[in-house]
N, C-alpha and C positions, 0 to 999 in steps of 0.2 A: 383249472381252466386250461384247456385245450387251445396252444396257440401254434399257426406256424413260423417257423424261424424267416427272420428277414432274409431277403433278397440281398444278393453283394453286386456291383458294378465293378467290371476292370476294362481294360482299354490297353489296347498290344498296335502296334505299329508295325507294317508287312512292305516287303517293296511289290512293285506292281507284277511282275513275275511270279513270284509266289503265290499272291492274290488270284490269278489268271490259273495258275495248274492245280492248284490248294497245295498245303505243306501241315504236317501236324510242328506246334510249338508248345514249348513247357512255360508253365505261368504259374508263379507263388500266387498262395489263395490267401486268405488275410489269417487264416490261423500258422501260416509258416510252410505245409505242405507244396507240395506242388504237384501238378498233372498233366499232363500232354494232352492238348487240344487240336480236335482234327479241325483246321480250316478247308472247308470244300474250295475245290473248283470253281473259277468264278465268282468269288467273295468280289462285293463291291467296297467301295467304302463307306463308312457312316454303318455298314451293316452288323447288324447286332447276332449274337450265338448264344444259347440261351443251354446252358448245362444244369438239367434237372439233379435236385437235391445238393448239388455245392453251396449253396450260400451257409446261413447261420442256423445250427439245431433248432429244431421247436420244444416250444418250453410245453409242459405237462402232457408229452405223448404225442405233442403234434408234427406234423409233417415239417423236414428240414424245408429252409428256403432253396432259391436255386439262383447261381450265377450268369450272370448275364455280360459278355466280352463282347465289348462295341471295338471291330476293326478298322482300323484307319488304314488306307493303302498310299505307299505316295508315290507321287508322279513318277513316271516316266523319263527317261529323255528326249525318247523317240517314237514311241507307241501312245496313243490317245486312246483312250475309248469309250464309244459311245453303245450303253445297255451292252449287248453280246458280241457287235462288232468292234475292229480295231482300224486305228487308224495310222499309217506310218509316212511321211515326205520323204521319198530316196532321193539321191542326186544319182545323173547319168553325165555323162561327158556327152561332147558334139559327136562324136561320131556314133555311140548309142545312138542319141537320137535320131541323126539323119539316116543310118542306116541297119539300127534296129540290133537284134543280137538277145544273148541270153545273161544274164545278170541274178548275181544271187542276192536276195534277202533275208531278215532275217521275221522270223514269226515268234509269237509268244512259245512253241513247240519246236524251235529250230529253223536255221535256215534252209530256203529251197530255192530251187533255180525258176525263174521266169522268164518271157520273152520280151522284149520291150517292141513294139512294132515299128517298123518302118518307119521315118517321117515323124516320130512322136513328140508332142509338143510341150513346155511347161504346162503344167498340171493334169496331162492325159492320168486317167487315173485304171488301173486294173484291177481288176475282185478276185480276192483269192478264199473260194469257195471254199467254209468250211476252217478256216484259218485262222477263224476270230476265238474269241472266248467260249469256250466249254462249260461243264457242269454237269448236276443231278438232272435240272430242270431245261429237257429238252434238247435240240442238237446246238453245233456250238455255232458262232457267227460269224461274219467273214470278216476278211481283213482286206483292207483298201487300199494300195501302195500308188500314191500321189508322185509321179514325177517330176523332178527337176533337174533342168540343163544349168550344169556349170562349165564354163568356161574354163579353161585353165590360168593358174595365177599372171603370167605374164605369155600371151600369146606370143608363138615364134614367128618369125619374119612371114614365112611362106603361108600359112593360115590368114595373115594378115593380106597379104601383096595376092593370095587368091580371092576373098572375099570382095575386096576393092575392084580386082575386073569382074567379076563373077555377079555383083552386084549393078555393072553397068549397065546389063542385059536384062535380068531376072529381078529387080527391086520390085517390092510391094508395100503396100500400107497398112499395117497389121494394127494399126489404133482403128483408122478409118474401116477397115474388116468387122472390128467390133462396136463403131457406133459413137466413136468418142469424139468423132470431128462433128455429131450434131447436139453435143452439149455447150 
């Protein structure tokens, strides 16, 4: 009787970097061997690799099984990603924002220099064509960079003592801008 060998499950653990450029990794097979596995480009998580003839011999002639490596990717600290694009919240200082300038980030391929515009506000968000996740299947996606304005830990006098006259003149109502004073 002609059978083929069972199928084997293993399960490897990648950080989200890796997952994002692919990386080949060595994995004991359940006989003791081991092999170097290419993980592409772009591996998601949960996603499965399917290496023909590694599992268990087939009994009377039949075709060996084949192994199947389900990769887990784990988070991030700072990169989210949704399908081929990424997503990343930088912080800028005040004067970033208020008067714009170039700033580096960093990408799943390295960091590169951006401009933050003018005037730019929490959560202005910029597209960085091309930036996102790669792979076999297709071009890669973009990457989102979410700004945020932080303050500095204890403002000094004169940022203070400016905002305060500077505010007597030029005050707005940035709730009331978005709607919140008709809730």
């Amino acid at each position: 009787v002609r059978m083929k060998g069972q199928d084997v499950n293993y399960t490897i653990t990648i950080p989200f970097l890796e997952a994002a450029k692919g990386i080949r990794r060595r994995i004991t097979l359940y006989d003791g061997k081991s092999i170097e596995v290419n993980i592409p480009a772009g591996t998601e998580d949960g996603q499965t690799l399917r290496l023909k003839g590694k599992g268990m011999p087939g009994m009377g002639g039949g075709a060996t099984g084949d192994a199947f490596v389900e990769v887990h990717v784990e988070p991030h600290d700072f990169f989210e990603r949704d399908g081929r694009d990424v997503f990343l919240e930088v912080p800028i200082t005040l004067a970033e924002a208020v008067l714009g300038g170039k700033i580096t980030v960093p990408t799943v391929d390295g960091a590169v220099a951006v401009t933050v515009p003018t005037g730019a506000n929490t959560g202005t968000t910029l597209r960085l064509k091309g930036k996102g996740i790669g792979g076999a299947k297709g071009a890669a996606g973009d990457q989102y960079v979410k700004l945020k304005i932080m303050l500095p830990d204890k403002p000094d006098k004169e940022l203070v003592e400016f905002v305060k006259e500077w505010s007597k003149d030029f005050d707005y109502d940035v709730r009331k801008r978005i709607g919140l004073d008709k809730i």
